[in-house]
Backbone atoms as SQL, in Angstrom:
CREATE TABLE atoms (id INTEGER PRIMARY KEY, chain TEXT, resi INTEGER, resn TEXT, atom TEXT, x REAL, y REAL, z REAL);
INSERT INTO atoms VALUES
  (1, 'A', 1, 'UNK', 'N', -17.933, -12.674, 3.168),
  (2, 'A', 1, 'UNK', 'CA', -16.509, -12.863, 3.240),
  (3, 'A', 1, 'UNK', 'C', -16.081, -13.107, 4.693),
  (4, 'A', 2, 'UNK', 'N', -16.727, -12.486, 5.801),
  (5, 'A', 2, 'UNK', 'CA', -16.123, -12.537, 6.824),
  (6, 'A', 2, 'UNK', 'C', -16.989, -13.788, 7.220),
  (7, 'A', 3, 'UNK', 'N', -18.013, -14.477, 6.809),
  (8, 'A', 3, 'UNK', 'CA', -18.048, -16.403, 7.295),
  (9, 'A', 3, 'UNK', 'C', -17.033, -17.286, 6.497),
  (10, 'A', 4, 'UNK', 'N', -16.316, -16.673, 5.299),
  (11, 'A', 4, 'UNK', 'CA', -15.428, -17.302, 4.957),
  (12, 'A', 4, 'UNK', 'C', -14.458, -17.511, 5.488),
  (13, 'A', 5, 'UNK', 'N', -13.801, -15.954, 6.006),
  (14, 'A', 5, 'UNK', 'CA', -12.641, -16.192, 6.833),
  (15, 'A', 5, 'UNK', 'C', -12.538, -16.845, 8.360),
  (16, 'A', 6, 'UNK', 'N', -13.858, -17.004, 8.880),
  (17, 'A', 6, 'UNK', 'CA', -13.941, -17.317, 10.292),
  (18, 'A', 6, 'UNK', 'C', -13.945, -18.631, 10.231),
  (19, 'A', 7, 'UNK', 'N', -14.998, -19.616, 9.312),
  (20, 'A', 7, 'UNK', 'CA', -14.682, -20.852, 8.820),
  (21, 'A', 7, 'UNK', 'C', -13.449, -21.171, 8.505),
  (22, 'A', 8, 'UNK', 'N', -12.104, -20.747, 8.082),
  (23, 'A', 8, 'UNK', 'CA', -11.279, -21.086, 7.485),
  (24, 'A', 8, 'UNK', 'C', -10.307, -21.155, 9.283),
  (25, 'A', 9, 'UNK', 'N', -10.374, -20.078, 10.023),
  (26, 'A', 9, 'UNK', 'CA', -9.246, -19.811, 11.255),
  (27, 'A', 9, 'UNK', 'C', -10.005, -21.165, 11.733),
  (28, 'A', 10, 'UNK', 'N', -11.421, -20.975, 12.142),
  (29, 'A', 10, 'UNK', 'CA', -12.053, -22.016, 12.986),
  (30, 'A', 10, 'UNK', 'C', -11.608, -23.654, 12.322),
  (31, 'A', 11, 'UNK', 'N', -11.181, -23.857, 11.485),
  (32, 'A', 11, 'UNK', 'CA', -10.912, -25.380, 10.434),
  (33, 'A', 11, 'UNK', 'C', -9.456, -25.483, 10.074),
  (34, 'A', 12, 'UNK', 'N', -8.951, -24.480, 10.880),
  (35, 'A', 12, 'UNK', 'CA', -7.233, -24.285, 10.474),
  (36, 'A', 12, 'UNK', 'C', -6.766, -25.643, 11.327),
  (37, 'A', 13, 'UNK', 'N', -6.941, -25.885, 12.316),
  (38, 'A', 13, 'UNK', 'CA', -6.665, -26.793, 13.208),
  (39, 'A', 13, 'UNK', 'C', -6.956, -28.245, 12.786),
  (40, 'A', 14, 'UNK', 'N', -7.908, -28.633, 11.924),
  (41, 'A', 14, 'UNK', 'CA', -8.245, -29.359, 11.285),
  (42, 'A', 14, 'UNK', 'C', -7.946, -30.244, 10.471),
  (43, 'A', 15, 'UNK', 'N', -7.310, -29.214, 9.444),
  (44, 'A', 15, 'UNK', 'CA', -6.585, -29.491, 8.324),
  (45, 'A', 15, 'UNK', 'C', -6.179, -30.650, 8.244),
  (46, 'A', 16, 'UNK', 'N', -5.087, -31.326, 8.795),
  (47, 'A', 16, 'UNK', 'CA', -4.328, -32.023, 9.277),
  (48, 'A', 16, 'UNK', 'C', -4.974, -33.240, 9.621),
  (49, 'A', 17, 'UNK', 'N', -5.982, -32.985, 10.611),
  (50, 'A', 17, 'UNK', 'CA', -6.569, -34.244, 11.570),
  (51, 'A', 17, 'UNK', 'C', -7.916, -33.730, 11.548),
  (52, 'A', 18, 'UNK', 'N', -8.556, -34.326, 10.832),
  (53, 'A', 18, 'UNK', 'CA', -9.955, -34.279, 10.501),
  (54, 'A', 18, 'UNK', 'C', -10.736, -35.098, 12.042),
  (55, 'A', 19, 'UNK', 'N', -11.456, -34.759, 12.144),
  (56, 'A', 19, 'UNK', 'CA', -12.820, -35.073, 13.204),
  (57, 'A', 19, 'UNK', 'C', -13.897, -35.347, 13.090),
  (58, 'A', 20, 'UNK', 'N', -14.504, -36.364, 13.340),
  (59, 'A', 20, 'UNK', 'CA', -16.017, -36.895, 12.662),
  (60, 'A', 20, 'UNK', 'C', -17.110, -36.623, 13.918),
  (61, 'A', 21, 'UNK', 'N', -16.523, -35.422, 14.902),
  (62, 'A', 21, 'UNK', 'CA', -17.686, -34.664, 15.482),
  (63, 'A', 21, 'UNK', 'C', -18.706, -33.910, 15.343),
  (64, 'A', 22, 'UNK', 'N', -19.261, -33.508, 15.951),
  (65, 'A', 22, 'UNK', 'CA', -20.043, -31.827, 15.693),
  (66, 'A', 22, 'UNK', 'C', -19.510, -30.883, 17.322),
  (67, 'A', 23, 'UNK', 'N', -18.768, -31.913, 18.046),
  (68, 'A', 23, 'UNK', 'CA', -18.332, -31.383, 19.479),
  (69, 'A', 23, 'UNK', 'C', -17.395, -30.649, 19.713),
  (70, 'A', 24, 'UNK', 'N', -17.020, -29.381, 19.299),
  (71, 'A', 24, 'UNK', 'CA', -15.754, -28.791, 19.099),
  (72, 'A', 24, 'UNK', 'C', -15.862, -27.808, 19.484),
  (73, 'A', 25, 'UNK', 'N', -14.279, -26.672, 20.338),
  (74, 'A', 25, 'UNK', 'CA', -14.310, -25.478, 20.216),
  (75, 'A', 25, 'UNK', 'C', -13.902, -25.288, 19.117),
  (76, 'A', 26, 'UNK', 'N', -14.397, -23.511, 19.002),
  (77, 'A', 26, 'UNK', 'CA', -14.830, -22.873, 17.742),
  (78, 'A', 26, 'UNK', 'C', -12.893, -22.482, 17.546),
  (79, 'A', 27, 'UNK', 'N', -12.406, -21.964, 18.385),
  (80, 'A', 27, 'UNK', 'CA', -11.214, -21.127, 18.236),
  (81, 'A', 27, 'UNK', 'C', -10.458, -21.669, 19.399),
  (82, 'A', 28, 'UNK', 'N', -9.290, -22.049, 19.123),
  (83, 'A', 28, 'UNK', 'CA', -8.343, -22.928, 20.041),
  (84, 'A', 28, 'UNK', 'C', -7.014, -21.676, 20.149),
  (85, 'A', 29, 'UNK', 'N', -5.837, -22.077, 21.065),
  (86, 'A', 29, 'UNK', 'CA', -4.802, -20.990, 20.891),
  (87, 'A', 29, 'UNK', 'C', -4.156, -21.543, 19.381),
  (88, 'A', 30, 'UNK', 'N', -4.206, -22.736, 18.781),
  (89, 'A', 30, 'UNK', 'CA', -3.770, -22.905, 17.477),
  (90, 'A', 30, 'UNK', 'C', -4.381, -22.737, 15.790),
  (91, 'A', 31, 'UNK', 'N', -5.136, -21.961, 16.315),
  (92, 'A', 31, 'UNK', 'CA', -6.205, -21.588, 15.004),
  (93, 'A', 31, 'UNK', 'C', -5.396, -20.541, 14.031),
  (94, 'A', 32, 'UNK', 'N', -5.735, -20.465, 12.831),
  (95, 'A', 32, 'UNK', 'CA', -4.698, -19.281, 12.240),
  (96, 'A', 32, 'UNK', 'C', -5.518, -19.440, 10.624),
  (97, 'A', 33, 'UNK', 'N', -4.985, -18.543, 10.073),
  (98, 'A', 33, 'UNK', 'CA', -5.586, -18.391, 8.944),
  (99, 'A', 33, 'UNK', 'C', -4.684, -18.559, 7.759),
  (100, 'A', 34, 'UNK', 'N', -5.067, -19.177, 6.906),
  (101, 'A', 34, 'UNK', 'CA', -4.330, -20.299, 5.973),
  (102, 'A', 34, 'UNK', 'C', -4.642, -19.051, 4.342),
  (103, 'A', 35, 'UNK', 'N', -3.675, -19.937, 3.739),
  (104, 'A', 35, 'UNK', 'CA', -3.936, -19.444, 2.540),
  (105, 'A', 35, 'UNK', 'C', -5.043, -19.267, 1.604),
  (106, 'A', 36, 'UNK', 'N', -5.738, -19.977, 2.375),
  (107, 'A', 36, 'UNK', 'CA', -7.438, -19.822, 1.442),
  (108, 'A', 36, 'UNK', 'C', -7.877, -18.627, 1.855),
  (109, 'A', 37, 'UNK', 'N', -7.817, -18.054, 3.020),
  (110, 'A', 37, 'UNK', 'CA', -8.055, -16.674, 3.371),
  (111, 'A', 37, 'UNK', 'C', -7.419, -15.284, 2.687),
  (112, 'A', 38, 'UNK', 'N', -6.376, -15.741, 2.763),
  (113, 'A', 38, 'UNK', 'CA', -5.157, -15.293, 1.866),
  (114, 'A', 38, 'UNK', 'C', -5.443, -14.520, 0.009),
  (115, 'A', 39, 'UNK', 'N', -6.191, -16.006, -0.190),
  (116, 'A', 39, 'UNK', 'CA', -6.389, -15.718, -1.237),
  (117, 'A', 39, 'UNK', 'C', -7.807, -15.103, -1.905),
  (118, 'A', 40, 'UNK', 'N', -8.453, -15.440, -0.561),
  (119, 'A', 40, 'UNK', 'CA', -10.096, -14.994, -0.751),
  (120, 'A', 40, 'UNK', 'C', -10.165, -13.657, -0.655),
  (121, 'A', 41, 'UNK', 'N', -9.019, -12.578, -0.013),
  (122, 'A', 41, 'UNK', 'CA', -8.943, -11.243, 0.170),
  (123, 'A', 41, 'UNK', 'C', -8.665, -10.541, -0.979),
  (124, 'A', 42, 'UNK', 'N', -7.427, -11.221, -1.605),
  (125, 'A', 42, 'UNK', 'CA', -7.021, -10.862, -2.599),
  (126, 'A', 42, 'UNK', 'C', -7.548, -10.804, -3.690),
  (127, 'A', 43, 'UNK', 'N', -8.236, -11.785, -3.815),
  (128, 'A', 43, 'UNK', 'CA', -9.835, -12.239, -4.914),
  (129, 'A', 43, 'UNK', 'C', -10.167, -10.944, -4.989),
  (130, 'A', 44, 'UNK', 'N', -10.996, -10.557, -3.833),
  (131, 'A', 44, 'UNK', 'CA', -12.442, -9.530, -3.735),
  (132, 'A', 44, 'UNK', 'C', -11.743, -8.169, -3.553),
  (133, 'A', 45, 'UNK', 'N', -10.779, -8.170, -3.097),
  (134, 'A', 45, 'UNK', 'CA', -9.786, -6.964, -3.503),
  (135, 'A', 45, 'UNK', 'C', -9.373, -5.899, -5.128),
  (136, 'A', 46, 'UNK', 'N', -9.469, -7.317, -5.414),
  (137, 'A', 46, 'UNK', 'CA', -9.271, -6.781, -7.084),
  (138, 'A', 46, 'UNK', 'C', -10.299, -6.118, -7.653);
């Protein structure tokens, strides 16, 4: 769960404007965690 959520902050930035790199920082000041996280807690919560 917690490579889920780190994948998701780290790809938050993304979303939007996709990148056909592999050259990237991991965590920018605009990274954040989206509703897929959101909902992946709540999932495994239950």
């Amino acid at each position: 769960m917690i490579g889920a959520i780190a994948g998701d902050v780290i790809g938050s930035v993304y979303e939007r404007d996709p990148i056909k790199t592999i050259e990237f920082p991991l965590f920018s000041s605009h990274s954040r965690f989206t509703d897929d996280t959101v909902l992946t807690v709540c999932w495994i919560s239950n």
